[in-house]
N, C-alpha and C positions, 0 to 999 in steps of 0.2 A: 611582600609585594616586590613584581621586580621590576626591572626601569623600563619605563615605557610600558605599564601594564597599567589597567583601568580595575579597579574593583568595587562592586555596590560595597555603605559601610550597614546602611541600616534606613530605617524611617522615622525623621522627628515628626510626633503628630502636632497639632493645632494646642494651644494652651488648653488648659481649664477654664470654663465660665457659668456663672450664674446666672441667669436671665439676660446673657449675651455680651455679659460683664466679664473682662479678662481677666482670669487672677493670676498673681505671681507667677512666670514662667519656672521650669526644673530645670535642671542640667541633665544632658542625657551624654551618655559617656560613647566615645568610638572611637578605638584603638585601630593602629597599622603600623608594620614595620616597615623602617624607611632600608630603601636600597644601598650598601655599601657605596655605591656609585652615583646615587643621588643627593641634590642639596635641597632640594626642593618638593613640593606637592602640592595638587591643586586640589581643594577642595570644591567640588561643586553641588549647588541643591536647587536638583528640579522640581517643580512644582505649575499648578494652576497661576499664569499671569501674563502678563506684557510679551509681546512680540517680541526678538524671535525666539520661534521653539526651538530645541534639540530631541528629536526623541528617545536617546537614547539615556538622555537626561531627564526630560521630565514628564517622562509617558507615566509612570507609578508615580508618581505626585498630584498628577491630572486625574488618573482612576479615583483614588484615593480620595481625594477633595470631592470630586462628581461625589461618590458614595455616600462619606459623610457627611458634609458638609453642605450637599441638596439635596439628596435624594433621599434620604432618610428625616431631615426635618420637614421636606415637604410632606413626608408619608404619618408623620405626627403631626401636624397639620390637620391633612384630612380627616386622622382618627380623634383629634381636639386632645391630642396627648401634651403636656408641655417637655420641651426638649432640652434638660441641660448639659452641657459639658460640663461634667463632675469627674470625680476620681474617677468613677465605676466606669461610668462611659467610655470614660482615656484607656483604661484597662482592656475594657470589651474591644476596642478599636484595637487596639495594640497585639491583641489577642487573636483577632482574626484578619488581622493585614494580610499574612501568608495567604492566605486565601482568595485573598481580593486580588493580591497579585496577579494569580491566576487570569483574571479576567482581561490583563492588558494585552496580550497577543488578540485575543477577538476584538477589542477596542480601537488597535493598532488597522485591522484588516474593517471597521466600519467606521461611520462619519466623524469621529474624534481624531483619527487617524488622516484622514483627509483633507480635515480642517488645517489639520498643523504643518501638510507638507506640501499645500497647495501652493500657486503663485506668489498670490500678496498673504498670508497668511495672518488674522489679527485673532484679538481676544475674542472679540463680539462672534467670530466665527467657530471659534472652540467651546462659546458659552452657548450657541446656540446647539450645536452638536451634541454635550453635554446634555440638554436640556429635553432630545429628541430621542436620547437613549437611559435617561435617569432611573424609566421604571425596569427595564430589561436589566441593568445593572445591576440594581435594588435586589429586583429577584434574583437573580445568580447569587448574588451574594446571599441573600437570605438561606437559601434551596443551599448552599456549599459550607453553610456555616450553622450549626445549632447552636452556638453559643451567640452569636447576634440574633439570630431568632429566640432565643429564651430571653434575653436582653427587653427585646422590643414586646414581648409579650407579657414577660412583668409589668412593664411602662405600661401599659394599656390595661391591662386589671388595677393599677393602683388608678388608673383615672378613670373605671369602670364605678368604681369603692366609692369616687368622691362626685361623681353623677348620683348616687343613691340619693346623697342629702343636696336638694334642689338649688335652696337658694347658693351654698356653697360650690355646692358644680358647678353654675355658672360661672363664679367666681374663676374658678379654679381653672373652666374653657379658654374666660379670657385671656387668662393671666400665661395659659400653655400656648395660647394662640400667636399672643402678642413675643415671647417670648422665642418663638421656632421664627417666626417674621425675623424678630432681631436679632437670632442668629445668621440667620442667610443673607441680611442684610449687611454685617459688619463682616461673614467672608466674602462679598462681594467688592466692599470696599476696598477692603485690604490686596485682594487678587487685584482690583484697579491699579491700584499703587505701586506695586511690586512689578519687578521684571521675573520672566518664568523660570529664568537660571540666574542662578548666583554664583557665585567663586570669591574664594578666599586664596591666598598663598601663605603656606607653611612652609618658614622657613628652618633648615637645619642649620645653626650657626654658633662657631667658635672664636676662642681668640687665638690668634695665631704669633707664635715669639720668633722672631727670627733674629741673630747674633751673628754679624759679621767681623771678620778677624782682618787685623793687616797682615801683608804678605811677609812671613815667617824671616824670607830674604832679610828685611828691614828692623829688625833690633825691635818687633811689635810698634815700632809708628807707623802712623798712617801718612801719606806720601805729604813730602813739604808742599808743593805747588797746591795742595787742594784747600781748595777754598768751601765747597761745597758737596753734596751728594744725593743721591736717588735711591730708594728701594724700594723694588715695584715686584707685585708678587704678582704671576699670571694663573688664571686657571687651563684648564685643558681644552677648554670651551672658548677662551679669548678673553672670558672676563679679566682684568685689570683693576690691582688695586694699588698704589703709590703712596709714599712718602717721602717728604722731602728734608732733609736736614742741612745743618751748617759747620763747618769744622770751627776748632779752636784757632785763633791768629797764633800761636804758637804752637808748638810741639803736642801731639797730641798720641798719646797710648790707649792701647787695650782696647776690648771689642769693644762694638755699641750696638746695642741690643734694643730693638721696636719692638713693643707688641701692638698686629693691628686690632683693633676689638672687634666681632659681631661679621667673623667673614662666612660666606656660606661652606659646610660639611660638607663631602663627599666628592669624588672625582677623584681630581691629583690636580698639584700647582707646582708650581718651580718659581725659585726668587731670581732673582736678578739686581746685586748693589754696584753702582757705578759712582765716580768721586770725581769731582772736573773742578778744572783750576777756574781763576777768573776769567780768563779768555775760552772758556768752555771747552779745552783740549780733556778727554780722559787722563785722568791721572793715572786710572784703576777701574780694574772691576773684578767681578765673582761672581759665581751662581751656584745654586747648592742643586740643581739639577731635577728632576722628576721625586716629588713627593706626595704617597696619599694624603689626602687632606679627610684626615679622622682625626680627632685629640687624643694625644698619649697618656695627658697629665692632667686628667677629670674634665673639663671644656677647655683644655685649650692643647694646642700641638704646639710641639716646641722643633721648629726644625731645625735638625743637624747643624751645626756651627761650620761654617767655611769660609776661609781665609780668600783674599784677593789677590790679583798678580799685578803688582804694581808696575807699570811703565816709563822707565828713566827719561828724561827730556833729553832730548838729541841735542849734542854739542853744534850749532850750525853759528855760520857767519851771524847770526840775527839772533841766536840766542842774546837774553839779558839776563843780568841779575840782579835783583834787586833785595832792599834792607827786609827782613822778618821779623826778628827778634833780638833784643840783646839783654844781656845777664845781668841782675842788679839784683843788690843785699835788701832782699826783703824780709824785716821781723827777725834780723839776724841771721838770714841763710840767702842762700844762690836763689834766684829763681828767674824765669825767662817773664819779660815783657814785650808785647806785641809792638809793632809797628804803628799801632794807634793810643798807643798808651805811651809812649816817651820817642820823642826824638833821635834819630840816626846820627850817630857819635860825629862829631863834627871839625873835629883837631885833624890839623895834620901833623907832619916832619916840625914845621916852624915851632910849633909849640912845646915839642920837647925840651926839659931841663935838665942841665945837669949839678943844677948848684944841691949841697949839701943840707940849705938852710930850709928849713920848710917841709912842705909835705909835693913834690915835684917828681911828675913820670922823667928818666931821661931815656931806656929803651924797650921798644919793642922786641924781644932776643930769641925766641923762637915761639914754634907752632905745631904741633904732632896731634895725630889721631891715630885710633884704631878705631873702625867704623865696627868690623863686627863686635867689639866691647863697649861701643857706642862712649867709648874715652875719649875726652878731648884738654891736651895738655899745652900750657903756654909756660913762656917765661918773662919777667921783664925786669928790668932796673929802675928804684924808684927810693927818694929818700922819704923818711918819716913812719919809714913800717914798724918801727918799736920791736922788729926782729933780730934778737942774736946773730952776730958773725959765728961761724961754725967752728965748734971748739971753744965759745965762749958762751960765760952764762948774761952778761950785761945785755940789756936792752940796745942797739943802734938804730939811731937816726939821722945817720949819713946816706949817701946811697949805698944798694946792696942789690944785688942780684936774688931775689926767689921764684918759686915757681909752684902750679897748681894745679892738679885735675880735676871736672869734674863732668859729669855725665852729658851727652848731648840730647837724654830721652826727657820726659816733660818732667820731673822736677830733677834738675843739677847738682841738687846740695846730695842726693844720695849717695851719688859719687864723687863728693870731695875729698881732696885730700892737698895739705899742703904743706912742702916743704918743710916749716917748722924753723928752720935758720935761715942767714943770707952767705952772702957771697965775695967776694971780692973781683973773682974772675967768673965770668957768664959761663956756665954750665949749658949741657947742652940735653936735653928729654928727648926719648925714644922709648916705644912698645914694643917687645917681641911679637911677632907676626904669630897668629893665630894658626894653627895648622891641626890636622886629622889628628896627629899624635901628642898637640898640645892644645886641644881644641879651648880650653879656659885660661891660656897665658895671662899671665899678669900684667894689665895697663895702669898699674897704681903707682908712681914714683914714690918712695917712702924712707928719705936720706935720713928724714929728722923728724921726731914727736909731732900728727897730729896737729895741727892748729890755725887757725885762722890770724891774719893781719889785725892788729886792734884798731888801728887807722887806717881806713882806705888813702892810697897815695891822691895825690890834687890827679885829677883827669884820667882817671888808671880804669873808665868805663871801659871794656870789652863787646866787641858786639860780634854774632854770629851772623853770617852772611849764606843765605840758603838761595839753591836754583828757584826762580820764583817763577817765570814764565818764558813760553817761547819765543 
């Protein structure tokens, strides 16, 4: 079926019943293929009932009901046949619907027709209609159909058989009589109750993954300032669907990946991920651009992974910057703590030492990076590190000069590396600048073995100070 096309699927008849008794409803099955370009479909069933008609809806529901479901009980009625909706009947109905069909274009052009596309148009007016055409109906269908005519004339020889024997007949009159009443009585009700059309909505629906990357630019972090972010998928139609998430207060790597669940099939969509700082400046954004929205990967689509273009904070008079994160030995390694998790280092110049005794920072003695190695190298002077002077094997806990790299992306200890001996005289760390022809230079200082301080020196926290906002 194609979009924007209408097509009949078929005819549910009326349950089965016994003396006007409903039995267990069936399933009747109706297939249709959905349009590449559709999410959706409307199901509709017209039939006999409530204001307002459609007739392109429920003219052959309206025939159909007249036929069965009065005009033929009333015609067993008159003959004292009793009338039930059993298997056979459902079959014989079923079996000559084609035919009845027929009969709704004349139906259309007489009083049934009239009824339904008049001014005020109600039920009472279609049932009266119905009522003034039931035997012309009747007949057509009789006269168009031999299998409903052999139907209704078995029915009447079996209750010809039980006329024979008198007091039984009776029996059998009333029992056919009261039973064709109680039918036409419970589709009246029912018709009461009901609206003439129905609708359902089928929906076609997937889950959809979508995987947003940081801007390649960036050593795969996602931009410092962002504090939060959006990913909102649009369809081609305007529908709108969003999510919202939260970054890490620290350093944060690697895609992050949503799946929205239960979105509708068909058309095309495009995503849209945007990251904005606390003050709601874009940090960033991306969009993976025009995609069918079909599933590639059994119900769900996975679409295309695409990176963002990250926007650097302009240097302005009113730029600030403020604390993010700072480095602390957790469980034995490097790792960043946020800003709401430990306090902004708080020593100045005054607090420097230089005494021998103790465990005492005396300098701060340099600072190097290679951003695209995402290296970040210091050096300081500090007594109590239990580090060899260089060219010696003894432990010293005087002051000494060492120094340390390790990674600026979310865990630091990967890229550690340290010194391994001290100093006497303050050395000084540098990176070979990364270039086309040496695109992987080495940012690792590596004088001496390996090894971490066994003692952290007194006050020797380091903090990393990131562009925070505008």
């Amino acid at each position: 079926m194609k979009l924007g096309e209408t097509s009949t699927l078929g005819v549910v008849s009326a349950v089965d019943t016994i003396m006007a008794v409903p039995l267990p409803a069936s399933w009747s099955a109706y297939s249709f293929a959905f349009d590449p370009g559709a999410s959706r479909a409307v199901l509709s069933f017209g039939g006999l009932g409530q204001a307002p008609f459609d007739w392109d809806l429920d003219a052959e529901g309206i025939v159909l009901t007249g036929v069965f479901n009065f005009a033929t009980p009333a015609l067993f009625i008159a003959l004292g046949v009793a009338f039930d909706q059993s298997s056979g009947w459902s079959d014989t109905a079923k079996a000559v619907v084609p035919k009845i069909l027929s009969l709704v274009e004349s139906a259309a052009n007489g009083p049934v027709g009239e009824a339904m596309v008049g001014d005020d148009p109600s039920l009472e007016d279609v049932l009266s209609a119905i009522a003034n055409v039931a035997a012309s109906l009747l007949t057509a269908a009789l006269t168009g159909s031999e299998q409903l005519a052999a139907y209704i004339t078995i029915a009447v020889g079996e209750s010809a058989a039980e006329e024979a024997t008198p007091f039984l007949g009776w029996i059998a009159l009333a029992i056919g009589a009261a039973a064709d009443v109680a039918s036409m009585v419970e589709t009246s009700v029912e018709v009461a109750a009901s609206p003439a059309t129905m609708a359902i909505d089928v929906l076609r629906t997937m889950d959809v993954l979508v995987t947003v990357e940081p801007d390649p630019r960036h050593q795969d972090q996602w931009p410092d300032t962002a504090t939060r972010y959006s990913i909102a998928i649009t369809y081609a139609d305007g529908t709108l669907y969003a999510y919202d998430g939260t970054m890490s207060p620290t350093t944060q790597q690697g895609p992050i990946a949503r799946t929205f669940p239960g979105l509708p099939a068909g058309g095309s969509l495009s995503v849209l991920a945007c990251f904005y700082s606390a003050t709601d400046w874009v940090a960033g954004k991306g969009t993976s651009g025009s995609v069918a929205a079909e599933p590639d990967r059994g119900s769900t689509l996975a679409v295309p992974p695409f990176a963002i273009v990250e926007n650097l904070v302009p240097l302005t008079a009113s730029t600030t910057y403020n604390f993010k994160q700072k480095l602390v030995d957790s469980g034995g390694g490097r790792a960043w703590a946020g800003a709401g998790a430990v306090a902004a280092p708080s020593a100045t110049v005054s607090d420097l030492d230089a005494s021998d005794v103790g465990d005492n920072l005396w300098q701060l003695a340099g600072l190097a990076l290679n951003e695209p190695a995402s290296s970040l190298g210091y050096v300081w002077a500090a007594s109590g590190q239990g580090v060899p002077l260089v060219d010696t094997d003894e432990p010293y806990r005087g002051q000494e000069f060492t120094f340390q790299n390790v990674n600026d992306e979310a865990v630091p200890e990967s890229g550690l590396r340290f010194s391994g001996v001290g100093y006497t005289a303050k050395p000084c760390i540098a990176y070979p600048p990364a270039s086309a022809a040496n695109p992987s230079a080495s940012s690792t200082p590596t004088p001496g073995p390996p090894a971490r301080p066994s003692t952290p020196a007194k006050g020797r926290g380091r903090a990393c100070c990131r562009t925070r906002s505008r």
